[in-house]
C-alpha positions in Angstrom: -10.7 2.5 35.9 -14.2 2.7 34.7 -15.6 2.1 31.3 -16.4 5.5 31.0 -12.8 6.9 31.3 -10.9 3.7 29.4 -8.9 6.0 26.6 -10.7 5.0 23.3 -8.1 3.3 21.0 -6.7 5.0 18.2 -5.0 4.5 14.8 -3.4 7.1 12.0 -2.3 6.3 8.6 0.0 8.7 6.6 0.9 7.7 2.9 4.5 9.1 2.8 4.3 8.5 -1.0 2.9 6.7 -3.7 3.6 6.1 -7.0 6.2 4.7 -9.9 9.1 5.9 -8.7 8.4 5.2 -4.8 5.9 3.9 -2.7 5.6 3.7 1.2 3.0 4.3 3.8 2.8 4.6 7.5 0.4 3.4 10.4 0.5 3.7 14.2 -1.4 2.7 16.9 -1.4 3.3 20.6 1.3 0.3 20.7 3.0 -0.5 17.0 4.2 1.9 14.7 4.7 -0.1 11.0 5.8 1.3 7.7 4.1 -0.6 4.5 7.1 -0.6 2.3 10.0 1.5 1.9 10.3 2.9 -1.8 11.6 6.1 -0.8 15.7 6.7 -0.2 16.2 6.2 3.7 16.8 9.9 3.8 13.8 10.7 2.2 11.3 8.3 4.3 13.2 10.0 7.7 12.3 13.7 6.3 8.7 12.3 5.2 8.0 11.1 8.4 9.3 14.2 10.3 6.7 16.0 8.4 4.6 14.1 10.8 6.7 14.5 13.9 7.9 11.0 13.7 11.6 8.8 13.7 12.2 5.8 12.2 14.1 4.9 15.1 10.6 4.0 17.2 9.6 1.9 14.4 8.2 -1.2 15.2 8.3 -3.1 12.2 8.1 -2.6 8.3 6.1 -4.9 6.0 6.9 -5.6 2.3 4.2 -6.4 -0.3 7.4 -7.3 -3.1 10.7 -6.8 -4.1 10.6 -3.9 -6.8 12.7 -1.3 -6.0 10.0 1.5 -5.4 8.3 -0.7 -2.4 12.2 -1.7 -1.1 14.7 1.4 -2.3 15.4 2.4 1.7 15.0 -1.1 3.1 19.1 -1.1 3.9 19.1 2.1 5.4 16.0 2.1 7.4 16.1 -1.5 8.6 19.7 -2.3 8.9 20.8 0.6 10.2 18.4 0.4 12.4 17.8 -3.1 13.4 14.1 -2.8 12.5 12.4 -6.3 12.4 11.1 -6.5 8.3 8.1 -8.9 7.5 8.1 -10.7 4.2 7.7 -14.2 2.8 10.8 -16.0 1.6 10.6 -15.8 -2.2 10.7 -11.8 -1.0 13.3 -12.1 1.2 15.7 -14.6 -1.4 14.9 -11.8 -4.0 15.9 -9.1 -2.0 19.1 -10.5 -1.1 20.1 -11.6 -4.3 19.9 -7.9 -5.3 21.6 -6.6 -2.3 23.0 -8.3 0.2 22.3 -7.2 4.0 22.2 -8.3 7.6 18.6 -8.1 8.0 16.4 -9.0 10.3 13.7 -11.5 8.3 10.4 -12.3 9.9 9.2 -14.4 7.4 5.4 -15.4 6.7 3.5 -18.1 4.4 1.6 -15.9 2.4 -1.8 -16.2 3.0 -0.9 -16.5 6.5 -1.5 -14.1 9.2 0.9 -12.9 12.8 0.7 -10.0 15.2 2.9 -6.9 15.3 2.1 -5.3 18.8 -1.8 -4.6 18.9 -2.0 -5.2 14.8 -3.1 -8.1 13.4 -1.5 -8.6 10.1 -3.2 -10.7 7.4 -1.5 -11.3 3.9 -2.6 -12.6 0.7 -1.6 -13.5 -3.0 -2.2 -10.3 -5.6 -1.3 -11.0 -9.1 1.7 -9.2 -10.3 5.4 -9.7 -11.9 7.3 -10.2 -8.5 8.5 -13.3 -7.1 5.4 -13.7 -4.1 3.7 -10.7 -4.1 1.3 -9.7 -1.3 -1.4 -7.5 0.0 -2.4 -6.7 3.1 -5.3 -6.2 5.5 -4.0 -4.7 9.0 -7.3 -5.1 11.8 -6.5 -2.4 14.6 -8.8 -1.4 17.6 -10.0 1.1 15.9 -10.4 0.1 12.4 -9.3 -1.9 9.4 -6.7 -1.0 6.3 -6.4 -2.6 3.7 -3.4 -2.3 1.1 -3.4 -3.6 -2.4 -1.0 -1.1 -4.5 0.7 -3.6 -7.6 -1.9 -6.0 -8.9 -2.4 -6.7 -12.7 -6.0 -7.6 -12.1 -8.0 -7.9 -8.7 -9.1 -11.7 -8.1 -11.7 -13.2 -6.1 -9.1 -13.1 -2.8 -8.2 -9.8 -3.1 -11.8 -8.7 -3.3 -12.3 -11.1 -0.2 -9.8 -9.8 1.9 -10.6 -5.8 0.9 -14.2 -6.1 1.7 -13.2 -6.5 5.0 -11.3 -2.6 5.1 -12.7 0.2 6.2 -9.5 2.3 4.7 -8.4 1.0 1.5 -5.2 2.0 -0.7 -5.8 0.8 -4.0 -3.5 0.8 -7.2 -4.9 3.2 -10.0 -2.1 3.2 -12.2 -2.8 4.6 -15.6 -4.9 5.9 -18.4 -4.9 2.9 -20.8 -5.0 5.8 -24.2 -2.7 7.4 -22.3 -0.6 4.4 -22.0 -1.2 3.1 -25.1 0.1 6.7 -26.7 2.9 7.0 -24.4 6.4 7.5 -26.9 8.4 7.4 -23.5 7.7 3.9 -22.9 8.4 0.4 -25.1 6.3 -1.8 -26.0 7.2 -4.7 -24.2 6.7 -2.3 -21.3 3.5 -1.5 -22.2 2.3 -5.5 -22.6 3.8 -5.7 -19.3 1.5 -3.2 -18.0 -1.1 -4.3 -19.1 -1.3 -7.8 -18.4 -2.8 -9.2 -16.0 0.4 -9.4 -13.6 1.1 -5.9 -14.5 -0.9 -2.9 -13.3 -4.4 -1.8 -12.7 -6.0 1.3 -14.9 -8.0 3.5 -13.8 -11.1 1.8 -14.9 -10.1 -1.5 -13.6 -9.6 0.2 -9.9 -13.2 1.4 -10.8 -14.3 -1.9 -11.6 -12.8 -3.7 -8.6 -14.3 -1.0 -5.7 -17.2 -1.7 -7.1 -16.7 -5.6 -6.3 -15.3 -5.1 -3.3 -17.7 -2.2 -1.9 -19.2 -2.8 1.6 -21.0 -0.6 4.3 -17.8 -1.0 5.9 -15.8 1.3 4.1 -14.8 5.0 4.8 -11.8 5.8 3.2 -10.4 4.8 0.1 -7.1 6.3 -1.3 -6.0 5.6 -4.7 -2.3 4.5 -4.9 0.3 4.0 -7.5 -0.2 6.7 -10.2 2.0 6.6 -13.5 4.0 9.5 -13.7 3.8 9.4 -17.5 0.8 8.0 -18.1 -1.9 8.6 -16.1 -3.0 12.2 -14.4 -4.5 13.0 -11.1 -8.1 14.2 -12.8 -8.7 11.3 -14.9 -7.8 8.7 -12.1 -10.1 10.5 -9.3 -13.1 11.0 -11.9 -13.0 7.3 -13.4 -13.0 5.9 -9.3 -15.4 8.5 -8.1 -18.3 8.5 -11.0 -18.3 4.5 -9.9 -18.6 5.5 -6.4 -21.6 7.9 -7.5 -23.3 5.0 -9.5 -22.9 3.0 -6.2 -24.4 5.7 -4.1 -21.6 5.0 -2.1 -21.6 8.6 0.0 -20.1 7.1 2.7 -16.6 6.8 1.0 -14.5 9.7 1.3 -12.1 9.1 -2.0 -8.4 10.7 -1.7 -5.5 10.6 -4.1 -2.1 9.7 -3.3 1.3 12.0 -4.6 4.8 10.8 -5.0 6.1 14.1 -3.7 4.3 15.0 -0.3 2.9 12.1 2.2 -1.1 12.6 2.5 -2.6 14.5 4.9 -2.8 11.9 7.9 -6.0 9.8 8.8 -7.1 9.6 11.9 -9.4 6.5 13.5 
């Protein structure tokens, strides 16, 4: 075969959902096929991905960033059922377990560490949030890099690091901090938590941090993670996107997440 007629590699990323209630995303190569998370009932993540025209059962691995019940709601019946290989570090893994038990099949990382699934190379690191270990990711395929980062109180020097490295990013944009702060549905404990700095990040700081972590690199940025109660589609877009126009960043193409209906799928 000839240079000229080697197939050119390819990658697609669907986010299946994203936001409070349940989060989970999807990426395949020509090799692997991985799910990031799994927040969704196993029944819905099978009728999310048929959307696509894909099973679960061809999975080649699924990869969780923490323990919260909207990144690990279907983890029992996607990966047990299935005997899916799940990647996580242990403080993940003992968490998990203590809330459910399962027979599993761990492949456990040092976070900060990195390991191959098929033809993805999987590098983790440390975000700040109120989990046991939580991590992000940055997946480096053939045909481009993605870079997830979708519970972080605030974005530290790592994260910025490791996200300038993405050409797709998925990045947390949880709420409106008035509307937060205004919310009568939520407590105020709830609220601190929030809004510390292992909590969530508003849509402001998720303005703030693309601007740190902006690079020629990037293409696609989706903004992950919105607050059913407080925070709404319009303000989260405009606060990210008037940054990106300050940047004269017109190469990034900006998309919003939904927790009811995966994304329209990305092809590399």
């Amino acid at each position: 075969m000839t240079l000229s007629t080697v197939p050119p590699v390819a990658a697609k990323l669907t986010i299946l959902g994203s936001g409070s209630a349940g989060n989970c995303a999807y990426l395949e190569t020509d090799e692997t096929r991985v799910l990031v998370d799994v927040g969704f009932s196993a029944r819905q993540i099978r009728q999310r991905l048929a959307s696509i025209g894909r099973t679960p059962e061809n999975l080649s691995g699924i990869l969780i960033t923490h323990e919260h019940s909207d990144h690990v709601q279907g983890l029992a019946g996607i990966a047990e059922k299935l005997h899916i290989p799940v990647y996580c570090n242990r403080a993940t893994q003992e968490e998990i377990q203590r809330q459910s038990e399962g027979r599993i099949d761990y492949r456990l990382f040092v976070t900060g560490g990195g390991f191959e699934i098929g033809d993805i190379a999987v590098e983790t690191f440390s975000v700040p949030h109120d989990a046991q270990d939580p991590v992000g990711y940055l997946l480096r395929t053939g045909a481009g890099t993605f870079g997830f980062a979708t519970d972080l109180g605030h974005v530290t020097t790592l994260v910025m690091e490791r996200l300038r490295a993405a050409n797709v990013v998925v990045l947390e944009a949880n709420h409106d901090v008035k509307m937060l702060q205004d919310c009568l549905r939520r407590p105020w404990s709830l609220k601190q938590r929030i809004l510390s700095r292992h909590g969530h990040l508003s849509n402001e700081a998720a303005a703030e941090a693309v601007a740190e972590f902006m690079s020629a690199e990037l293409r696609h940025l989706y903004l992950g993670h919105l607050s059913r109660d407080c925070n709404r589609p319009d303000l989260a877009f405009g606060a990210v996107q008037s940054r990106l126009d300050r940047l004269n960043a017109t190469q990034v193409r900006l998309e919003l997440t939904t927790q009811n209906l995966p994304c329209p799928t990305l092809a590399l």
